[in-house]
C-alpha positions, 0 to 999 in steps of 0.5 A: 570321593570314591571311584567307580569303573564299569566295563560294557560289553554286548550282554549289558554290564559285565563288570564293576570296580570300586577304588580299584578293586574288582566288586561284581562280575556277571555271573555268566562271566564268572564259571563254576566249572571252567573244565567242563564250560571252557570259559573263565573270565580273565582280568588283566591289569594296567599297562606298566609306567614308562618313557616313552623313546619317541618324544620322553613323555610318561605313559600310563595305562592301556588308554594312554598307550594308544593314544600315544600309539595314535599320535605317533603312528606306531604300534606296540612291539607285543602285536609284531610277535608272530609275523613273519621277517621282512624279505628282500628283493625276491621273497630272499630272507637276509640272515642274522650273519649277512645282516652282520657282515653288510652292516660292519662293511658300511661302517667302514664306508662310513668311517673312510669317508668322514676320516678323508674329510677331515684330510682336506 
């Protein structure tokens, strides 16, 4: 049995895939002259296979992102690119090397305060 996908949008049906493969696009869709009309059309593919580091399950395909993006109440890392940095306080922006030097002083904390427990 074969596999068929269309894809909807305001103007009806706009493509049709077969097994797979693109077999029809709206001829409004599908520019002659994309120079002189500014429009082309764009067909991504599927989202990559991967594991999850939330709770190890596989997940694949765009559908199943966001699902799992949903369940878990999360948002792919590509839609953070371009915001601005998370400020502190005032509107202060830590830098990379502060950020450093903070995290290596806890570390100390840290381990002074586990190497006294172990003391007594």
């Amino acid at each position: 049995m074969s596999k068929y996908k269309a894809r909807y949008d305001k103007d009806g049906k706009a493509y049709e895939w077969q097994d797979g493969v693109l077999v029809w696009v709206r001829p409004d869709l599908c520019a002659t002259e994309p120079a002189q009309t500014g429009q082309s059309a764009a067909i991504f593919g599927d989202n990559a296979r991967f594991i999850s580091p939330i709770d190890g399950a596989v997940v694949e395909g765009r559908a199943a992102m966001r699902e799992h993006c949903r369940r878990h109440d999360v948002v792919p890392n590509q839609e953070l690119q371009g915001l601005k940095p998370r400020t502190f306080g005032n509107g202060v922006t830590v830098s990379k090397q502060e950020s450093e030097v903070r995290k290596r002083i806890m570390h100390q904390v840290l381990d002074q305060r586990h190497h006294n427990s172990l003391k007594g």
